[in-house]
N, CA, C and O atoms as a DFTB+ gen file, in Angstrom:
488 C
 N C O
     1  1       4.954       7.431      21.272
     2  2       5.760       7.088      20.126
     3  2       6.104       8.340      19.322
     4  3       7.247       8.466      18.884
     5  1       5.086       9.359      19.085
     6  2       5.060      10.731      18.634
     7  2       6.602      11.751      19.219
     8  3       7.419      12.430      18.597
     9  1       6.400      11.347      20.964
    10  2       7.684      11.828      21.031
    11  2       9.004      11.552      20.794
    12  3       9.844      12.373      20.427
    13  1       9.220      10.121      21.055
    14  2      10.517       9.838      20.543
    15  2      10.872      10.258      18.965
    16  3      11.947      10.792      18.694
    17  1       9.783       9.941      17.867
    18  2      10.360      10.671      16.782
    19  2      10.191      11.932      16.662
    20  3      10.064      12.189      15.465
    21  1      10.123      12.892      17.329
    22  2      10.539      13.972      17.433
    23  2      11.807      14.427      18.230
    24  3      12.719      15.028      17.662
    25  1      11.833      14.184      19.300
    26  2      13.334      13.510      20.033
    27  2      14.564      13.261      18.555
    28  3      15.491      13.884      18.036
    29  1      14.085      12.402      18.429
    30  2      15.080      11.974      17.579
    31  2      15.285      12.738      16.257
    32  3      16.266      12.710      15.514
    33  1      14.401      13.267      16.162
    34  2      14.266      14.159      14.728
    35  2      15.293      15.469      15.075
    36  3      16.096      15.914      14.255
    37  1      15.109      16.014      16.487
    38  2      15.726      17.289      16.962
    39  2      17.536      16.486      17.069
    40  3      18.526      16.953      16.507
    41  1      17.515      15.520      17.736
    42  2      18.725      15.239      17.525
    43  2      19.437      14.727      16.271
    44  3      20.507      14.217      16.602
    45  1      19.215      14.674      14.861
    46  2      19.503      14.542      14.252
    47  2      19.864      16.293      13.177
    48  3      20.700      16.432      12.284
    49  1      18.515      17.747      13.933
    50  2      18.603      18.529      13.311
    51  2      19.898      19.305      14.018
    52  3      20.565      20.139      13.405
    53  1      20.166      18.893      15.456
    54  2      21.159      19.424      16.356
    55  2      22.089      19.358      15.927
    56  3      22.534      20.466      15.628
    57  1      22.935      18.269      15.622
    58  2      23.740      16.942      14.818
    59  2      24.153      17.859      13.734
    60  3      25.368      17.941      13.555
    61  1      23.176      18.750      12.777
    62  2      23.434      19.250      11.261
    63  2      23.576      20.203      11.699
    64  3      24.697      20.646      11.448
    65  1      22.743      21.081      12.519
    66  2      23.417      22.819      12.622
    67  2      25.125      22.726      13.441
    68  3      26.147      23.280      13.037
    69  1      24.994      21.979      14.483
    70  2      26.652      22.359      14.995
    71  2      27.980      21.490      14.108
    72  3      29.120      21.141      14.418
    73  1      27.117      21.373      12.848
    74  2      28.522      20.788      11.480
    75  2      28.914      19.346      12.056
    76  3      30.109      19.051      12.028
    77  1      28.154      18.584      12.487
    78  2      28.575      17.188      12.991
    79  2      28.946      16.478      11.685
    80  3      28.040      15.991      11.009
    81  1      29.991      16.404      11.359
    82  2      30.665      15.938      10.369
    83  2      31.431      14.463      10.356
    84  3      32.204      14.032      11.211
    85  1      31.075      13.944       9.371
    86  2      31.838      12.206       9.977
    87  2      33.537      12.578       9.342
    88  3      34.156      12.981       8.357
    89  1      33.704      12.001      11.016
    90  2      35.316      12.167      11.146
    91  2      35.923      10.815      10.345
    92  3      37.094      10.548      10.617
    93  1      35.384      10.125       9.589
    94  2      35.540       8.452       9.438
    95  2      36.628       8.524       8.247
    96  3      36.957       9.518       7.599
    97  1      37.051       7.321       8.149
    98  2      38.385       6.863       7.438
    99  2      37.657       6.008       6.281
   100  3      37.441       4.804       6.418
   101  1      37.207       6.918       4.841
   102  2      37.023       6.389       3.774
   103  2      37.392       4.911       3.527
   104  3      36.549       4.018       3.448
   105  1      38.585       4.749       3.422
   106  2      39.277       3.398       3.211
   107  2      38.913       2.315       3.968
   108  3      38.661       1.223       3.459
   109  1      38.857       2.570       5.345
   110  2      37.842       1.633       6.703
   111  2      36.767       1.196       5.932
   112  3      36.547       0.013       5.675
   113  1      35.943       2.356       5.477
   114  2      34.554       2.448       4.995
   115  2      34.491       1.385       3.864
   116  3      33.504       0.714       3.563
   117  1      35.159       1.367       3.553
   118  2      35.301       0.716       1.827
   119  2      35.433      -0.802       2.258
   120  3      34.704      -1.622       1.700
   121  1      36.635      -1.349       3.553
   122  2      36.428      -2.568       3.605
   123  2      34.593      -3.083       4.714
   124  3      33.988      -4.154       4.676
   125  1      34.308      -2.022       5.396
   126  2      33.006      -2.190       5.832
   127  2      31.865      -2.915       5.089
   128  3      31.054      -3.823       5.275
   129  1      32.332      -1.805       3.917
   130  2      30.808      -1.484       2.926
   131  2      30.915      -2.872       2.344
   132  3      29.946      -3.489       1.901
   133  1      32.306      -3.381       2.375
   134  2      32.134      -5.002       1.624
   135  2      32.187      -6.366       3.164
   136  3      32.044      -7.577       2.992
   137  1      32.330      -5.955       3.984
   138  2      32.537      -7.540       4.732
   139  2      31.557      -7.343       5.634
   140  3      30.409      -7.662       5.324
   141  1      31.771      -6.916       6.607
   142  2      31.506      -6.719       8.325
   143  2      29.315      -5.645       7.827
   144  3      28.158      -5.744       8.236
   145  1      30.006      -4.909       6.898
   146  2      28.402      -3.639       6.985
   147  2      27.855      -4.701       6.235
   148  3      26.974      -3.843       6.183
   149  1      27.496      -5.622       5.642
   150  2      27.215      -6.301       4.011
   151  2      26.383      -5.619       3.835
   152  3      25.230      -6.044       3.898
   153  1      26.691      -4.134       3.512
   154  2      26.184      -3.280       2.141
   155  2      26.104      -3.808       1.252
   156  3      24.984      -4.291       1.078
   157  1      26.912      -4.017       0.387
   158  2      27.105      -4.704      -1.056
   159  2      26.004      -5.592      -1.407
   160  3      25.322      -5.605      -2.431
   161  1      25.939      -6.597       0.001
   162  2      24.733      -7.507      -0.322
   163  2      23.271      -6.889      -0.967
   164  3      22.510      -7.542      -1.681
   165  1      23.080      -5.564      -0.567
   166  2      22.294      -5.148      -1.323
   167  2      21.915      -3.876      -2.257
   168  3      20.890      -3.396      -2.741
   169  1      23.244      -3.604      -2.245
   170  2      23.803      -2.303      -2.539
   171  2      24.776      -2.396      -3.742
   172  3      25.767      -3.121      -3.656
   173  1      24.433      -1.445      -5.224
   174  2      25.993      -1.361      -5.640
   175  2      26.440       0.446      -5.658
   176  3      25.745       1.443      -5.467
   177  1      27.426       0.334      -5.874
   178  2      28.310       1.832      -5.763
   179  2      27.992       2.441      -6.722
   180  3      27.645       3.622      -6.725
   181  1      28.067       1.748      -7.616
   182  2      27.329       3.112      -8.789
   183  2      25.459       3.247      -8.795
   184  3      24.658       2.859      -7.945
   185  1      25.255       3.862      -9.944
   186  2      23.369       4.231      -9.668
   187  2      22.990       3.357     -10.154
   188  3      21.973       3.695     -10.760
   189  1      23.248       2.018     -10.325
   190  2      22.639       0.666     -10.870
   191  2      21.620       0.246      -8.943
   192  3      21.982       0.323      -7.769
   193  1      20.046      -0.254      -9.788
   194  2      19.963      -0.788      -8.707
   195  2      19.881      -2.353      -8.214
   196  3      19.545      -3.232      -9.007
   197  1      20.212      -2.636      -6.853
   198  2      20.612      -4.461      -6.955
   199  2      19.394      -4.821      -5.916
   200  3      18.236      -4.873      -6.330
   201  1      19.675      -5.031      -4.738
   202  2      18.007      -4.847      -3.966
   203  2      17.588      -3.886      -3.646
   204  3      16.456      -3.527      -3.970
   205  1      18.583      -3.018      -2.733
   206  2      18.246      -1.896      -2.927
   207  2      18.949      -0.517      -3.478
   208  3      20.099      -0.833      -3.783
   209  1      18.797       0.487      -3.662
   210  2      19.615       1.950      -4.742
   211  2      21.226       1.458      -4.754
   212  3      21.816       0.834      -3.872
   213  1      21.735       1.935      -6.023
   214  2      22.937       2.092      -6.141
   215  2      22.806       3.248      -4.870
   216  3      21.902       3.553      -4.091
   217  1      24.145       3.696      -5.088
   218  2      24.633       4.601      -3.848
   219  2      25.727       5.852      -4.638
   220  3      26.003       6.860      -3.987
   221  1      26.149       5.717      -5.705
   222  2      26.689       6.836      -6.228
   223  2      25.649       7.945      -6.060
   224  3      24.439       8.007      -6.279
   225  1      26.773       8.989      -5.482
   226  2      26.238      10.290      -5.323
   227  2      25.093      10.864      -4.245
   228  3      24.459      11.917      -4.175
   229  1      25.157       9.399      -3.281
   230  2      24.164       9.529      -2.176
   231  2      24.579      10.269      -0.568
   232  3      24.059      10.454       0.532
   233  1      25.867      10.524      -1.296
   234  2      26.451      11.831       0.084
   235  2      25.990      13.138      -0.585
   236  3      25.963      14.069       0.221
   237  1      25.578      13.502      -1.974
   238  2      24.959      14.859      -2.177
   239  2      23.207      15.019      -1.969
   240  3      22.359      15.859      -2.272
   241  1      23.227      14.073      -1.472
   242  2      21.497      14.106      -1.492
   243  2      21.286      14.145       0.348
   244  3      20.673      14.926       1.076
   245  1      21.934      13.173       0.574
   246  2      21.695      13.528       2.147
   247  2      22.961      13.576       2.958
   248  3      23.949      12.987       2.519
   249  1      23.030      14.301       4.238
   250  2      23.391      14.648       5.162
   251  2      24.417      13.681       5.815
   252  3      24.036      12.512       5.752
   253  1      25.516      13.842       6.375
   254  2      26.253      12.461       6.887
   255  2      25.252      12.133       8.172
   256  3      24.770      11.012       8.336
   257  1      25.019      13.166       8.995
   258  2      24.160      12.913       9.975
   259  2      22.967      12.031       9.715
   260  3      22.819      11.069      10.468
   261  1      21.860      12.287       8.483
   262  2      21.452      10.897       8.422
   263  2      21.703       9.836       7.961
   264  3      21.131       8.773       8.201
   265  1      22.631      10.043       7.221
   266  2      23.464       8.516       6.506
   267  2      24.052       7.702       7.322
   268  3      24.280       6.513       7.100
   269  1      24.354       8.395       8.427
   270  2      24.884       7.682       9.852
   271  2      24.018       7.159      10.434
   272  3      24.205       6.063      10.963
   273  1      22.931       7.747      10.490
   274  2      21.752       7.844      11.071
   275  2      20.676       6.325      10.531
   276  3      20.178       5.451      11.240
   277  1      20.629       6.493       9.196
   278  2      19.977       5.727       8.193
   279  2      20.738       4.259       8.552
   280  3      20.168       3.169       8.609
   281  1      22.037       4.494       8.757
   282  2      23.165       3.092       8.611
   283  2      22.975       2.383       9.829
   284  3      22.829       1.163       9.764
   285  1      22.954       2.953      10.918
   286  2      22.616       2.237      12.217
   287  2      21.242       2.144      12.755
   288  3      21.010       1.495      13.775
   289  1      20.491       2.660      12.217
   290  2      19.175       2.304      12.900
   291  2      18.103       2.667      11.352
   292  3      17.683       3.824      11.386
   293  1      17.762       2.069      10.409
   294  2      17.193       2.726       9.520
   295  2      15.380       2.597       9.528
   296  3      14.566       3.202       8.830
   297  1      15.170       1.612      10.556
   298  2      13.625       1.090      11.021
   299  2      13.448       2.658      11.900
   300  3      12.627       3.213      11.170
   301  1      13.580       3.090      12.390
   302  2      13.928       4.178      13.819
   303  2      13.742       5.473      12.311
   304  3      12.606       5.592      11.852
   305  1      14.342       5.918      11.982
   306  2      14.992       6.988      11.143
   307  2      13.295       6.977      10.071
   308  3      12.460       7.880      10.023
   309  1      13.270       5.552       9.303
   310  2      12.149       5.762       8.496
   311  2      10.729       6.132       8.967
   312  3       9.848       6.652       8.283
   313  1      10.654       5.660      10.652
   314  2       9.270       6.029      11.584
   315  2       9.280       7.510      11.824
   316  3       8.242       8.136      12.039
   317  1      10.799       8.211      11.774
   318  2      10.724       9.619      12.491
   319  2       9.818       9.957      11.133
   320  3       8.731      10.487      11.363
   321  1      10.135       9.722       9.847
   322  2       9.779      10.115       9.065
   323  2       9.918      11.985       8.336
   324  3       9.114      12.728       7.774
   325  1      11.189      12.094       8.693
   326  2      12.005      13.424       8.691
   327  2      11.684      13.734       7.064
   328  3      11.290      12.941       6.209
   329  1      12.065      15.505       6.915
   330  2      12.417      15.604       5.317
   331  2      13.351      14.861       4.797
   332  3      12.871      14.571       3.701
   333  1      14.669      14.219       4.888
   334  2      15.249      13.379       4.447
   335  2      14.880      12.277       3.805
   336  3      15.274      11.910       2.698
   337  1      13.787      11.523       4.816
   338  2      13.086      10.153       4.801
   339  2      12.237      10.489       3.972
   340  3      11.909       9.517       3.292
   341  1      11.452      11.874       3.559
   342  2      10.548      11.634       2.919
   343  2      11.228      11.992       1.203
   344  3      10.707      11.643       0.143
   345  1      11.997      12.461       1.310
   346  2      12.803      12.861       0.030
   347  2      12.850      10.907      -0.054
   348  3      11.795      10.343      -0.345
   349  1      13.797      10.268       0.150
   350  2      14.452       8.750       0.215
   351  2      13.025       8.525      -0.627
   352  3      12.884       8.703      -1.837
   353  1      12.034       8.101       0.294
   354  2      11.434       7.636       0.038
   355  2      10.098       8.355      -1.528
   356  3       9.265       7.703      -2.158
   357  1      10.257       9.020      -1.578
   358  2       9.868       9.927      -2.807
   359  2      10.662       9.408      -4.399
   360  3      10.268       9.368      -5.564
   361  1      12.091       9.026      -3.632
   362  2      13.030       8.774      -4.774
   363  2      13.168       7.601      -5.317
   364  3      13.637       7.301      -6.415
   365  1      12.635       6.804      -4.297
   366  2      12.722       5.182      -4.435
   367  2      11.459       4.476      -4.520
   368  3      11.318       3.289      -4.222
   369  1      10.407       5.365      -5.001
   370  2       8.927       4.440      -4.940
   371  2       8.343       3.929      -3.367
   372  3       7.420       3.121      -3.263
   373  1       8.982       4.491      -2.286
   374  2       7.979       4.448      -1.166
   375  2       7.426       4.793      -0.579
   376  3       7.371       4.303       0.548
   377  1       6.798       5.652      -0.865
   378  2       6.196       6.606      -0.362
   379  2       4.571       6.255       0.080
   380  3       3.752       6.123      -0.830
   381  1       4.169       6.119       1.406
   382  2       3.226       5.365       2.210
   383  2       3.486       3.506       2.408
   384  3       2.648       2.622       2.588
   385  1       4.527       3.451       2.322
   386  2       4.971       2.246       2.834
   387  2       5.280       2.201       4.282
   388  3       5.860       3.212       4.675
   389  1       5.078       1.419       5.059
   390  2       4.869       1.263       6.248
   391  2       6.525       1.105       7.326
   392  3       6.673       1.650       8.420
   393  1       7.248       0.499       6.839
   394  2       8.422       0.488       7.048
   395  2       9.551      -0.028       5.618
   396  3       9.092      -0.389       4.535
   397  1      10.936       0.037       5.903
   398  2      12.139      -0.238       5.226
   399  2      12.591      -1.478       5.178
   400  3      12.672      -2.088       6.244
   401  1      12.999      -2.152       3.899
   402  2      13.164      -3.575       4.232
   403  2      15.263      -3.158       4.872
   404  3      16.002      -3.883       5.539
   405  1      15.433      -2.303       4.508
   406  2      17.042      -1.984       5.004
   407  2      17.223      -2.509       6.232
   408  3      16.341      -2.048       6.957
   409  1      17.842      -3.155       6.756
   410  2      18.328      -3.567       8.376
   411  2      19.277      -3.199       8.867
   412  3      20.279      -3.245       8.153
   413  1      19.431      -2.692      10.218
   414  2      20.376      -2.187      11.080
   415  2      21.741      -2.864      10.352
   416  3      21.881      -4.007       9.918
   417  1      22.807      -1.605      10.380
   418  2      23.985      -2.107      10.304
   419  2      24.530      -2.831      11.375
   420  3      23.994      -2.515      12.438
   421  1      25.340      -3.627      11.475
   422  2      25.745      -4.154      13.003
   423  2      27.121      -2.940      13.065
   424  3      27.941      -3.714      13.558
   425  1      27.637      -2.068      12.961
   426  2      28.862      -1.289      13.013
   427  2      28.715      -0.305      14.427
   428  3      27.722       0.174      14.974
   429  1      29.599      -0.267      14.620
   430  2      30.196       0.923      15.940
   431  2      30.020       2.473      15.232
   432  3      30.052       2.978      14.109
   433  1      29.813       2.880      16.642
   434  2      29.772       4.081      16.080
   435  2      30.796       4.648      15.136
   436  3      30.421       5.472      14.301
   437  1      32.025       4.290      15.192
   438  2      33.078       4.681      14.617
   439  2      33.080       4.259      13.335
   440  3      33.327       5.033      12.410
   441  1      32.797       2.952      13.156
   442  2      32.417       2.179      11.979
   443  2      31.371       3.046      11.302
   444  3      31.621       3.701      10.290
   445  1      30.051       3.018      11.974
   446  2      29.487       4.003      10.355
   447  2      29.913       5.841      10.210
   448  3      29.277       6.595       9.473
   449  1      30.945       6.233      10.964
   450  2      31.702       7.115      10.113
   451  2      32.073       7.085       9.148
   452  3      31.938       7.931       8.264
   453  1      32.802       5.771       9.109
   454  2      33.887       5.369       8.126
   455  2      33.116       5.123       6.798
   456  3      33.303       5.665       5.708
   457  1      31.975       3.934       7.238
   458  2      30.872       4.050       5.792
   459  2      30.672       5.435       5.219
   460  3      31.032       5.647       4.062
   461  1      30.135       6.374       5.932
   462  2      29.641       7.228       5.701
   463  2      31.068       8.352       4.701
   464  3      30.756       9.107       3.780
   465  1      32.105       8.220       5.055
   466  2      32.896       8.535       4.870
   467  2      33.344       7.963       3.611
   468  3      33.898       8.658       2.760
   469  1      33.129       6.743       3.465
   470  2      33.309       6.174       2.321
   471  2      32.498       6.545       1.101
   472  3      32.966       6.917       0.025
   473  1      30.832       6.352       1.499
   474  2      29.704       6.810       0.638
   475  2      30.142       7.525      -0.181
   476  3      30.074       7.404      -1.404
   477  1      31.039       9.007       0.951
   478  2      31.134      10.544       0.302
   479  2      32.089      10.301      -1.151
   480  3      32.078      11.089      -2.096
   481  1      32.831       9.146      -1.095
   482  2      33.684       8.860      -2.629
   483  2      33.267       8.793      -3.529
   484  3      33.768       8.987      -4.636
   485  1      31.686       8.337      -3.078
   486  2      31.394       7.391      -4.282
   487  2      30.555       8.719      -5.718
   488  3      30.200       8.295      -6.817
């Protein structure tokens, strides 16, 4: 288990050094973040929190690579337990919590560009 989150940790640090940048269509993102991703359901856009963090200003804190990362698999991402994850979780009161109540986005890869892309507006 040790290796896969390391595996996955290197591919996420690979991901950030060669500028893997989300190519995604803000506006996509925006109808995502409300229907198909149901972000909203627990999410609002500004720093108010609803179940879980507002999301203003959460493209300057982390990386699109894990926000992409976080959006499609966030059970996976919180086990690697990366500096990212431990920042998140530092910021939000979880820190030695066992897993994330966040659940997989159902989106395409292309799709959480577009979130991610969207985030960066907010």
């Amino acid at each position: 288990m040790k290796v896969k989150a390391i595996v996955f940790a290197m591919t996420i640090a690979f991901a950030v050094m060669v500028g893997a940048a989300s190519a995604g269509d803000a506006g996509k993102g925006k109808g995502l973040f409300e229907s198909t991703g149901k972000c909203k359901t627990c999410h609002k856009t500004d720093s108010a929190k609803l179940v879980g963090p507002g999301l203003a200003g959460v493209s300057k804190s982390y990386s699109d690579a894990f926000l992409k990362s976080w959006i499609m698999n966030p059970a996976e991402v919180w086990k690697a337990d990366g500096a990212e994850v431990q920042k998140m979780k530092a910021k939000v009161n979880k820190v030695g919590k066992p897993k994330t109540a966040m659940q997989p986005g159902k989106l395409t890869d292309a799709e959480a560009d577009d979130v991610v892309a969207y985030l960066k507006t907010l």
